[in-house]
N, C-alpha and C positions, 0 to 999 in steps of 0.2 A: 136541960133535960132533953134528950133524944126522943121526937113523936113525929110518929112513922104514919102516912097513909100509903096506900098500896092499889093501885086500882087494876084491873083482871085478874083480881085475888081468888074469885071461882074456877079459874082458868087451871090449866094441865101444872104451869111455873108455880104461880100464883098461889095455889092452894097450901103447897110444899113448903115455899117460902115464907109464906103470912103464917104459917103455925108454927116454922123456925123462928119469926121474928117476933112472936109473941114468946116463944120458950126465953128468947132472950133478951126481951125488952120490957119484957111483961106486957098484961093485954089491956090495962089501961093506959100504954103509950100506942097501944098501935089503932089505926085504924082500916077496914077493908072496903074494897068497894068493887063496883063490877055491875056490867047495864042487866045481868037479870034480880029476878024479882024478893025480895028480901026470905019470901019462903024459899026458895033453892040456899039460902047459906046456909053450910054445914061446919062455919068456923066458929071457936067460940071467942070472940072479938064484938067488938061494936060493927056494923055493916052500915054501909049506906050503897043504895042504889045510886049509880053515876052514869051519865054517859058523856065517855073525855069529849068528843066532840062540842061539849056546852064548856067553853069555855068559863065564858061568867061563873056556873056555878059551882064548878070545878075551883075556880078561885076563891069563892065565897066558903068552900066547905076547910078549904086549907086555912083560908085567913082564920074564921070563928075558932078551928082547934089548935090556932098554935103551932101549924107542923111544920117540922122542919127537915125532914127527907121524905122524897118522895119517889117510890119503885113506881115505875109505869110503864106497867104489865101488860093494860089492855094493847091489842094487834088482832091481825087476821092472818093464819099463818097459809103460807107457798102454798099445797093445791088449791085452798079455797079461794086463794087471790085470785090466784090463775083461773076460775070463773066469776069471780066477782070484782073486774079489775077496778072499776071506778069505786065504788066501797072498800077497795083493798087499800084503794092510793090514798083515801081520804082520812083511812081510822088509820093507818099507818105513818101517816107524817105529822097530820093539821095538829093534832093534842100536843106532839112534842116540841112544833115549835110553839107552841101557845104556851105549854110549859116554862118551856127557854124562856120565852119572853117575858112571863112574870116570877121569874125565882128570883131575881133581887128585890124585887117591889114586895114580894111577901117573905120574907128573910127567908128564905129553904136556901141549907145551908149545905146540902148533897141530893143530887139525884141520880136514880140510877135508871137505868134505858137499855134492854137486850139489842144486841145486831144478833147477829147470824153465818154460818159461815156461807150461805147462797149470795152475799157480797160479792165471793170470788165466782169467776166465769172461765171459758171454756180455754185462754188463755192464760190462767195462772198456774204455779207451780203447784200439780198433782199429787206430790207425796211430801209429808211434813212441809206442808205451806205455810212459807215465814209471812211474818207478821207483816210486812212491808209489800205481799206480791201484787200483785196488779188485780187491781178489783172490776169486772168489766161482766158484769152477775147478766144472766137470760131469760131471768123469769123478774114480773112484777115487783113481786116479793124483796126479791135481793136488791133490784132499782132502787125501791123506799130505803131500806138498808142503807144505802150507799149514802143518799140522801142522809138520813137520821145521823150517821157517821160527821158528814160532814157537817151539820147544825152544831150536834155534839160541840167538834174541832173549835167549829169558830165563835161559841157563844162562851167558851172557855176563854181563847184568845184576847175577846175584843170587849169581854164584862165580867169576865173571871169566875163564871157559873161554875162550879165544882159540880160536872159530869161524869162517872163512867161508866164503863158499858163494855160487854161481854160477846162475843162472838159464838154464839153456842150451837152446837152440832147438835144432832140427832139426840133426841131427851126420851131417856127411858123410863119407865115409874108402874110401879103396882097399882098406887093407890088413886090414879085419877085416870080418865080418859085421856086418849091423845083427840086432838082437837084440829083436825084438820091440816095435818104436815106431812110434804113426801118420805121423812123417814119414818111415819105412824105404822109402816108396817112392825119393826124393830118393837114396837109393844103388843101392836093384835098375834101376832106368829104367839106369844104364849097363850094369850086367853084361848085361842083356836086350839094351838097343842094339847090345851087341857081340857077342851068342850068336846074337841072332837079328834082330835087325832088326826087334823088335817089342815093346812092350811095353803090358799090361793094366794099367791104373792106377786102385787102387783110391777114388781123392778125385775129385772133379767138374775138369775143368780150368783153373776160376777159381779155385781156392784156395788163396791167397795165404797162406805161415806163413814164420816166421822160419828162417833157417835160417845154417851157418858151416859153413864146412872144418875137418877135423879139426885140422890143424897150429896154427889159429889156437886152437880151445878148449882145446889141450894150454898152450899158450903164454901164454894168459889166465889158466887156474889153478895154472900155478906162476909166473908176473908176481905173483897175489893173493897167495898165499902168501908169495912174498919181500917184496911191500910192508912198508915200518914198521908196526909196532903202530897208532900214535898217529895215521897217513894215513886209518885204517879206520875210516869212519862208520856204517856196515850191517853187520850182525849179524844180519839173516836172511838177504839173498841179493840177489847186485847184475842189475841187467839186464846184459846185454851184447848186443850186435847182431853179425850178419857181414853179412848179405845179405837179401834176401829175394824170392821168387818163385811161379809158379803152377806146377803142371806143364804148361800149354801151353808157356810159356814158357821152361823146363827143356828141354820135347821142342823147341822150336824152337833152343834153342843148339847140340843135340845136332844137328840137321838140317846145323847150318853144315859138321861134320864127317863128319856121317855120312845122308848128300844122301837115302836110301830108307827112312830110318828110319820106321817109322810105330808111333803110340797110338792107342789106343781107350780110352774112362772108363767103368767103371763103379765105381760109388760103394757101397761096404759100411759096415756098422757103423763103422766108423773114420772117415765122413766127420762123423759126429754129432760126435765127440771135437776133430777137425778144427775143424768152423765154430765151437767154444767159446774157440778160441784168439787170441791178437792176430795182427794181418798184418804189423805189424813191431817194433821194440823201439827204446826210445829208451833210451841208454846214456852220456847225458852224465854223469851220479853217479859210474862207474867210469872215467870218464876222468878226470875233475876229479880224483878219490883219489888212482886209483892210476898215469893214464896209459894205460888201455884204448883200444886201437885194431887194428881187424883190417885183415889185410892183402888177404883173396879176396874179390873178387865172383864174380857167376857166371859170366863170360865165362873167366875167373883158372880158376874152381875145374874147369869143364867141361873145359879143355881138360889138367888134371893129372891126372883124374881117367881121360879116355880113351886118354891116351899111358901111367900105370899100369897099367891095368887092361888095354892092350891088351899087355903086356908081362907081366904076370901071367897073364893068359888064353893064348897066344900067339895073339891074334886082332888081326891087322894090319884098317887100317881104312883107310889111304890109299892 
């Protein structure tokens, strides 16, 4: 029997995913966990408070339930790293090799680990970047990445850990915060459009980054997970694509629907993070595997996005 812990399950991924994984695993296989406090959970799962950094107990909660895959979620994502480098470097590598290092000792039979596309840097190939381009990232954030990639790689190799792992762009979603990532603008641009009819965007208006709908990257990483063993060529982190765009571009979809909407750009520390990254992702490796194919562009993701959020909000827009 398949039993799932899941740890930054409150988290922007997390949330999304841990209520996928109970649709389909049911909620007495899964388990959630995540360092705040058991009143902030809003999933209906078992919770436990964790913080991956304890290893020990981290181990002890997996051993006592039996589990046998484990999503690990918890991270600190690109700008907050970028002012919290030493916290960035710590919650972002130490749990996964800790992890690595006791997944055969406590039988976890799959685990699964996001990368990012901030791996690639200022040297890799800018449009539909192959799976293979030169990873050489600018900011913190993507360093860990590269790292985590490479753990992945060789814990597979060298003790046959059944790792994998997702290189994910820019994540869009109604239903949870964005939690501290340079493409967070790509979610506030609607909450603003519909609060106020205005919004300040922190990247220049040309820049162009990868980006997906939530639905799609829930859908992508447990598709990976399910794939056979034997389908699985990658072992540090597959590309995947959904979409890709500017914020003019963004503010113009937004325009169709919402006619007075207006932006202004100004560009902070995040647009440096920003221009290190590719502008789009080529994702033929995950398709050929496993079948990878998303389903939103932005025409798709804009207009699910302002009929939720205008229902969430109750700010009517037509």
């Amino acid at each position: 029997m398949t039993k799932i812990l899941v740890t930054g399950a409150l988290g922007q991924i997390g949330s999304e995913l841990t209520t996928k994984l109970i649709e389909v695993y049911g909620k007495d296989n899964v388990i959630a966990t995540d360092i705040k406090n058991p009143k902030d959970n809003h999933l209906d799962v078992t919770y436990r408070k964790l913080d991956v950094t304890d290893i020990e107990t981290w181990s002890d909660l997996i051993k006592s339930n039996e589990i046998t895959e484990v999503y690990h979620l918890a991270a600190m994502l690109s700008a907050t790293a970028a002012k919290y480098p030493l916290k960035g470097w710590e919650l972002n590598t130490a749990p996964l090799l800790g992890l690595l290092n006791m997944a055969n000792d406590l039988g976890i039979e799959k685990i699964f680990w996001p990368s990012s596309i901030a791996v690639y840097g200022r040297d890799a190939v800018k449009d539909f970047t192959p799976q293979g381009s030169r990873k050489n990232p600018q900011s913190l954030y993507g360093i860990a990445k590269v790292s985590g990639e490479g753990f992945c790689e060789l814990y597979n190799k060298e003790y046959d850990v059944d790792v994998r792992s997702i290189r994910y762009p820019g994540l869009i979603s109604w239903k949870t915060l964005p939690g501290g990532g340079t493409t967070d603008y790509a979610v506030d641009i609607y909450y603003k459009a519909l609060e106020e009819g205005y919004y300040s965007c922190f990247l220049s208006e040309d820049t162009e980054l990868p980006m997906m709908y939530m639905d799609d990257a829930v859908r992508a990483t447990i598709e990976l997970m399910q794939a056979p063993k034997e389908n699985i060529s990658v072992h540090s982190a597959y590309n995947i694509h959904g979409t890709a765009f500017t914020p003019k571009q963004i503010a113009q979809e937004i325009k169709k629907h919402i006619s007075n909407f207006e932006i202004e750009y100004n560009p902070d520390y995040r647009q440096r993070i920003a221009d290190s990254w590719p502008h789009s992702i080529n994702d033929d490796v995950a398709n050929r595997d496993w079948g990878w194919k998303a389903e939103y562009d932005l025409e798709k993701m804009t207009k699910v996005m302002l009929e939720k959020l205008s229902d969430k909000l109750k700010k009517p827009y037509k």
